[in-house]
C-alpha positions as CSV (number, residue, x, y, z in Angstrom):
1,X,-96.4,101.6,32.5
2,X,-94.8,102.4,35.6
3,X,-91.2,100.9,36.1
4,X,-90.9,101.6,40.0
5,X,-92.0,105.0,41.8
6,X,-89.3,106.9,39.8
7,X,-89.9,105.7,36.5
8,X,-93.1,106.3,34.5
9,X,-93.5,105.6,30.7
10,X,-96.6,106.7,28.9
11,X,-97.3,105.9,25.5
12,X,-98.5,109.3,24.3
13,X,-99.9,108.1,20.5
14,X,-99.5,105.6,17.7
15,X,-100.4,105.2,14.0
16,X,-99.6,103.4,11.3
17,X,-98.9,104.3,7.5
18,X,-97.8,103.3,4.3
19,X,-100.0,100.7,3.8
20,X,-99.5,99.3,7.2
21,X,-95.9,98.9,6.7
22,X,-94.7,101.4,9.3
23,X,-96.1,102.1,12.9
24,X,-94.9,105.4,14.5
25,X,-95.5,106.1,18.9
26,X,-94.9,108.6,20.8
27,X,-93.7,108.1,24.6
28,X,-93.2,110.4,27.7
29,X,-90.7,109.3,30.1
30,X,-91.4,110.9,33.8
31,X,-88.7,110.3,36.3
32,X,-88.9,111.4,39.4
33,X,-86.2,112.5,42.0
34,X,-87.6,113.1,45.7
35,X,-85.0,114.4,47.1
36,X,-84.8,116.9,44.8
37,X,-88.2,117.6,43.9
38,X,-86.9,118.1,40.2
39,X,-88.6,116.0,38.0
40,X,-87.2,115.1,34.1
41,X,-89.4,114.4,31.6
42,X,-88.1,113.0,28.1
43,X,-90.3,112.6,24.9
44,X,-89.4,109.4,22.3
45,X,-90.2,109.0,18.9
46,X,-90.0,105.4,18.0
47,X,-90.2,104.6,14.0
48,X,-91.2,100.7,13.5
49,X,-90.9,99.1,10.3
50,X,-93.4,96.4,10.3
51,X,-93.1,94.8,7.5
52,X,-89.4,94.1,7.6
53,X,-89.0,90.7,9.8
54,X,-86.1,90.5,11.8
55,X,-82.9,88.6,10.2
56,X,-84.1,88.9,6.8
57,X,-84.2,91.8,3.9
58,X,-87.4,94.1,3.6
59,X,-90.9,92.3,1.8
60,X,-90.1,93.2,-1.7
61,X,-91.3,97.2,-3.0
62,X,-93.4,98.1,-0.1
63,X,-90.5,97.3,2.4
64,X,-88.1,99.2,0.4
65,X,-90.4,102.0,0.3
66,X,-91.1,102.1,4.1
67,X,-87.1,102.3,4.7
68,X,-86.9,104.8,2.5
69,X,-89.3,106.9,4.2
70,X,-88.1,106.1,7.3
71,X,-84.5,107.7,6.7
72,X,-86.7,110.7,5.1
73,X,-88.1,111.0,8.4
74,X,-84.8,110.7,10.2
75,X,-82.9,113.2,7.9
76,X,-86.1,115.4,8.2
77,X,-85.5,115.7,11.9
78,X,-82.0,115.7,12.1
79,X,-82.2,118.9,10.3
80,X,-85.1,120.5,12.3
81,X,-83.3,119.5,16.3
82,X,-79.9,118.3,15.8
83,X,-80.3,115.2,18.2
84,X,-79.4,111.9,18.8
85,X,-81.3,109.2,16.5
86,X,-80.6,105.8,17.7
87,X,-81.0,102.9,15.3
88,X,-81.1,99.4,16.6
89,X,-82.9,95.6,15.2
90,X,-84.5,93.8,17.7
């Protein structure tokens, strides 16, 4: 998907796991700077639980089970990069 000429976003992969509860992608962000020639590039991990509708509370075990891998995941890569993880509902 291109945004304008500076801003490309690719989605790199995508899958889906725990019995199609939770769908995980993988973006590159390109942005470009002319007059610089200096090009940024950003990698995203988004982590979408699927089977938890928005303004409501997860769909019995399995949704409870796909946040609680979720925050495994999180705390797993908290501890491996020490970034940001931004957290957000619709």
């Amino acid at each position: 998907m291109e945004i304008n000429n500076f801003i490309k976003i690719k989605l790199e992969s995508e899958f889906e796991f725990m019995e199609d509860s939770v769908i995980m992608r993988n973006f590159t962000i390109l942005i470009k700077n002319d007059k610089q020639k200096d090009n940024r590039i950003i990698k995203i991990q988004q982590i979408h639980i699927i089977c938890w509708n928005d303004h409501t509370i997860p769909k019995a075990e399995v949704g409870y089970k796909a946040l609680d891998a979720v925050i495994t995941l999180i705390d797993d890569y908290l501890k491996d990069h020490k970034k940001s993880v931004v957290i957000h509902c619709r």
